[in-house]
C-alpha positions as CSV (number, residue, x, y, z in Angstrom):
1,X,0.0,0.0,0.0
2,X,1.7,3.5,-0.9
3,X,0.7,5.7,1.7
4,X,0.7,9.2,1.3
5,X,-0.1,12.4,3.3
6,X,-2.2,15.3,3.0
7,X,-3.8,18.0,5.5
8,X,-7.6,18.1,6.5
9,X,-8.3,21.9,7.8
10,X,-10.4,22.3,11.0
11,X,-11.6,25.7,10.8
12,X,-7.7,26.9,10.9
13,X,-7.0,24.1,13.2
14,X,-4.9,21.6,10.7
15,X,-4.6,18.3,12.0
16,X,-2.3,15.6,10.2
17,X,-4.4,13.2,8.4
18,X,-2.1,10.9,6.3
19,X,-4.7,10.0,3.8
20,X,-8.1,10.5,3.2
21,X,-10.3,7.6,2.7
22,X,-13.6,6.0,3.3
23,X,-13.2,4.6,5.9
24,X,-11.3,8.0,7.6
25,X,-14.4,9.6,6.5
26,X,-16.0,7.3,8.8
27,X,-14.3,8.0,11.5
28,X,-14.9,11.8,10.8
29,X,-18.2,11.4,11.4
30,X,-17.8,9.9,14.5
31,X,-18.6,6.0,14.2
32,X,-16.3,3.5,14.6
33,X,-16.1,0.3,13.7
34,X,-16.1,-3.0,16.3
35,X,-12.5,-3.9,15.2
36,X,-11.0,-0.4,16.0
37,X,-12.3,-0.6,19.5
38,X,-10.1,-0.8,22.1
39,X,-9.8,-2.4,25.7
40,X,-9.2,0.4,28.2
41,X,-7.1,-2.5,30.2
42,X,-4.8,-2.7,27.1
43,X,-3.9,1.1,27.2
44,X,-0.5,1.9,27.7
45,X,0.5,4.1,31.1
46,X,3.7,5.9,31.8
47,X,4.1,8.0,35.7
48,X,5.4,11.3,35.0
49,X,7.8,12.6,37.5
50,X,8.5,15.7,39.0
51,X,11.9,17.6,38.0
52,X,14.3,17.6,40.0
53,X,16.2,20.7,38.8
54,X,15.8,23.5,36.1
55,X,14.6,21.8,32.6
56,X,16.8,23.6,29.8
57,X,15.5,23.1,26.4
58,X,18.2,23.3,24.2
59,X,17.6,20.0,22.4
60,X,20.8,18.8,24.3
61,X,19.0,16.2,27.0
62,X,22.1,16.4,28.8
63,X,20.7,17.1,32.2
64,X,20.5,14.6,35.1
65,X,16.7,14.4,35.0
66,X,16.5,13.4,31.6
67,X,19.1,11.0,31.8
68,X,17.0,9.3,34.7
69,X,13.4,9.5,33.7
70,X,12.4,6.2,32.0
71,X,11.6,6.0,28.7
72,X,8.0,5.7,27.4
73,X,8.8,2.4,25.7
74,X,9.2,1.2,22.1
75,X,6.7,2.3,19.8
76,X,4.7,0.7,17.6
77,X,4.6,0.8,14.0
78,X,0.6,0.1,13.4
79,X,0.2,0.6,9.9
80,X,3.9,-0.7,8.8
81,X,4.0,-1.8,5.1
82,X,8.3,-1.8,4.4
83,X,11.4,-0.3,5.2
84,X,13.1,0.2,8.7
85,X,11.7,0.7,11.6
86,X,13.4,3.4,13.0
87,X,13.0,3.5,16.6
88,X,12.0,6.5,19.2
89,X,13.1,7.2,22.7
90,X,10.8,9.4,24.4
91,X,10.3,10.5,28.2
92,X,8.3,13.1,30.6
93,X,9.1,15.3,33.3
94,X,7.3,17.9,34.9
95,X,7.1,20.8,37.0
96,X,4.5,23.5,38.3
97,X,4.6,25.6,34.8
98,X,5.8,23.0,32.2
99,X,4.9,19.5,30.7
100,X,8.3,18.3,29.6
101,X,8.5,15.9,26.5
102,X,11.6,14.6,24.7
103,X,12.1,12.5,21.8
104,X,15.4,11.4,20.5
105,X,14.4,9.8,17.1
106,X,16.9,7.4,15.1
107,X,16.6,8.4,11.6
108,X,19.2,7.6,8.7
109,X,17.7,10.2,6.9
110,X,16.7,13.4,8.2
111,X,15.1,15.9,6.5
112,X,12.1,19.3,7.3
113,X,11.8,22.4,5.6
114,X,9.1,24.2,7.0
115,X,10.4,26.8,9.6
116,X,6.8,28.7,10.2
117,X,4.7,28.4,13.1
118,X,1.2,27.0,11.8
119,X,3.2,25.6,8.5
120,X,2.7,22.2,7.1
121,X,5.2,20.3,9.6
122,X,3.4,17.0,9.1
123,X,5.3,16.9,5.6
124,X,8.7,16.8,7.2
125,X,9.9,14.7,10.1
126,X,8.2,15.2,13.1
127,X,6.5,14.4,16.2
128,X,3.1,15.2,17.9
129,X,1.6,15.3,21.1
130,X,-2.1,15.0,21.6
131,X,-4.0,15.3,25.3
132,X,-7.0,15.3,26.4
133,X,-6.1,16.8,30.1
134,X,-9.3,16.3,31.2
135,X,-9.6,12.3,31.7
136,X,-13.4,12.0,31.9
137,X,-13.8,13.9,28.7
138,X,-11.2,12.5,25.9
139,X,-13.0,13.6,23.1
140,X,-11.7,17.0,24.2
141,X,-8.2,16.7,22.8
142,X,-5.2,19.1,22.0
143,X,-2.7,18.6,19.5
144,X,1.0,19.7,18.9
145,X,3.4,18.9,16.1
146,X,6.6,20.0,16.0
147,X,9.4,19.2,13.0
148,X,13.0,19.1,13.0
149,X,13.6,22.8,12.5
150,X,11.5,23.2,15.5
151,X,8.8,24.7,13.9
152,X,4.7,24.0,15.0
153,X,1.6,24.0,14.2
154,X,-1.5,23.2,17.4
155,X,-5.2,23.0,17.5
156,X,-7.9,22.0,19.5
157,X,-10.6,19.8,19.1
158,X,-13.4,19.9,21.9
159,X,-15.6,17.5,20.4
160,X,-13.2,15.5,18.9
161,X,-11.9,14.4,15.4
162,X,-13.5,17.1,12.8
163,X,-14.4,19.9,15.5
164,X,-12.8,23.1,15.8
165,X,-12.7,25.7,19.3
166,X,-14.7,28.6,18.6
167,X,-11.7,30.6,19.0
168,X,-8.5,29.2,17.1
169,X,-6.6,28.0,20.5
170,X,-2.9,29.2,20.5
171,X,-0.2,27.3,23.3
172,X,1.6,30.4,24.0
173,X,4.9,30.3,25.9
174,X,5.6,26.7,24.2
175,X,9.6,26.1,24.0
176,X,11.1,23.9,21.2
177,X,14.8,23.2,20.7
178,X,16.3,20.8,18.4
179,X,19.3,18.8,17.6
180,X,20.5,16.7,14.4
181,X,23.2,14.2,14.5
182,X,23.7,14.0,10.9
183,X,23.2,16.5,7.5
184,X,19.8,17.9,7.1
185,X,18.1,17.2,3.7
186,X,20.7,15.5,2.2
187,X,20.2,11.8,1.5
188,X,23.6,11.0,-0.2
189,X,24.7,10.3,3.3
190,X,23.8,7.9,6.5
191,X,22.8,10.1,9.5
192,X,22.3,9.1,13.4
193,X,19.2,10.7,14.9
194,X,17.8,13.8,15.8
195,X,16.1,15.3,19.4
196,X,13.7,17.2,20.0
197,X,12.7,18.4,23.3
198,X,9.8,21.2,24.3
199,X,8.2,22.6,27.7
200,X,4.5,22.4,27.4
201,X,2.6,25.5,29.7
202,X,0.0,23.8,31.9
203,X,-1.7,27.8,31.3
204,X,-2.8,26.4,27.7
205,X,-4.8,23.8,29.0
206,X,-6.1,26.0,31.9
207,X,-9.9,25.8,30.4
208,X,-10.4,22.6,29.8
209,X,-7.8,20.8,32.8
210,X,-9.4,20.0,35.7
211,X,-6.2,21.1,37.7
212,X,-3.5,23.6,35.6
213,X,-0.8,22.8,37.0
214,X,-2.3,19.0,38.1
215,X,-2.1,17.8,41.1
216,X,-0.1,14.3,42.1
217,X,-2.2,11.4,41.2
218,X,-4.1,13.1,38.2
219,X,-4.3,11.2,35.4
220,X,-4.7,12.5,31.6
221,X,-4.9,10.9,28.2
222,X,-2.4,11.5,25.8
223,X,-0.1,9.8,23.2
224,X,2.9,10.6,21.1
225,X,3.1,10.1,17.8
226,X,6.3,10.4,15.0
227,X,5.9,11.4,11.1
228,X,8.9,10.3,9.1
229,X,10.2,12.1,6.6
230,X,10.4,11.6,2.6
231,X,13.1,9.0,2.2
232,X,11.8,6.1,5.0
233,X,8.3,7.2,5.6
234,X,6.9,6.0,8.7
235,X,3.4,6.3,11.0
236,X,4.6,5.4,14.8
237,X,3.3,5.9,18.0
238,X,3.4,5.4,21.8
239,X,-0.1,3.4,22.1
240,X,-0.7,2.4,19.0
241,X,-4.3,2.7,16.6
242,X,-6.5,0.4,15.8
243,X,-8.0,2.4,12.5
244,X,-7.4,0.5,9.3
245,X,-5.7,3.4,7.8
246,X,-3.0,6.2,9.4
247,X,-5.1,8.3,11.8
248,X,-3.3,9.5,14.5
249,X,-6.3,11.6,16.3
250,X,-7.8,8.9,17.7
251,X,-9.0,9.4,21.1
252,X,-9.8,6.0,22.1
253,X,-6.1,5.0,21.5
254,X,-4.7,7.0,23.6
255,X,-2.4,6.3,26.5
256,X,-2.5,7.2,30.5
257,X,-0.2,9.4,31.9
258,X,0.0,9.6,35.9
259,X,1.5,12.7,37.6
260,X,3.1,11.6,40.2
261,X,4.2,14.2,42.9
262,X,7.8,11.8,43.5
263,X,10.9,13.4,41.9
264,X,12.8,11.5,39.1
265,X,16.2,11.6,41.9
């Protein structure tokens, strides 16, 4: 199957939609089908913990704390037709202000463009966040996707897949850095990996997040997700979709995060 990608605009919010086919349009509407159910028991959870010292995002992950919180796990490869399976290492820390999230992503082939906030980032390499801080509601889900060059694009989407806020939701006071252990957008050579590490403000989610900052023992939906790039195109993820095709907004999929009030030292 040659997948391919394209954008679906919410109202301003664009939300990376690899392809577009019946039965996505089906899940636009809001039914699902039996098979793409999921058991809540078979949910993947990951306990967030607190910082220890000053997070510096510089796309470096050099301090203690990152080098001690655990990894997320392996992700999964859901829709996986050929080539490598390049692998991601991602972890989270955080604080009273800040979701931390890291991702140090092995890639032989690095390669992004887009440098403009709101741009098309899904068409380069990149990762994505998606919450819904409010556990009882996960319909009511935010995303963020961020490329190599560290530019972004968010949205939110209160009634899930297809909805839009009534006023375009911005995460101001986001950081992004980023790091490349190889040469960008050229594919004559073998590169390592890249990173990329970003603060998240609890403030963005303040309207729809029972707690901003939460409290220890509150628990929110979320996933991660990775885009690969033009050479080894890839759809990965934390806790892995059960839609036939690529669709990475998909509420039902995704994981539990704990914040836990025990520092990672």
């Amino acid at each position: 199957m040659n997948l391919t990608r394209s954008s679906y605009a919410l109202g301003g919010d664009i939300c990376f939609l690899p392809v577009i086919t019946f039965s996505l349009l089906i899940a636009l509407s809001g039914a699902v089908s039996a098979e793409e159910q999921r058991s809540p028991a078979s949910l993947p959870e990951y306990t967030i913990l607190r910082a220890s010292n000053p997070v510096v995002i510089d796309g470096k992950l050099d301090e203690s704390d990152w080098q001690a919180a655990k990894s997320v796990g392996e992700f999964k490869f859901a829709w996986y037709v050929s080539g490598k399976k390049e692998q991601t290492v991602a972890k989270m820390l955080w604080d009273d202000e800040y979701l931390y999230v890291s991702y140090r992503c092995e890639d032989a082939h690095i390669s992004a463009t887009r440098t403009e906030r709101g741009s098309s980032v899904w068409l380069d390499e990149c990762v994505e966040v998606v919450t819904a801080p409010n556990a009882d509601d996960s319909e009511n889900y935010f995303n963020i996707e961020m490329n190599v060059n560290g530019a972004f694009l968010e949205g939110h989407h209160p009634e899930g897949l297809g909805s839009k806020s009534k006023e375009r939701w911005h995460c101001e006071g986001i950081k992004i850095a980023t790091s490349v252990e190889g040469t960008l957008n050229e594919d004559s050579d073998v590169d390592s990996h890249w990173v990329l590490e970003a603060a998240i403000p609890f403030s963005a989610f303040a309207h729809v997040a029972k707690h901003a900052p939460p409290e220890p023992g509150d628990v929110w939906r979320l996933n991660l997700n990775r885009c690969g790039g033009t050479t080894n195109e890839q759809y990965s993820q934390w806790s892995p979709s059960t839609t036939k095709e690529p669709q990475f907004h998909f509420p039902q999929a995704f994981g539990r995060v704990h914040y836990s009030a025990k520092p990672v030292q």
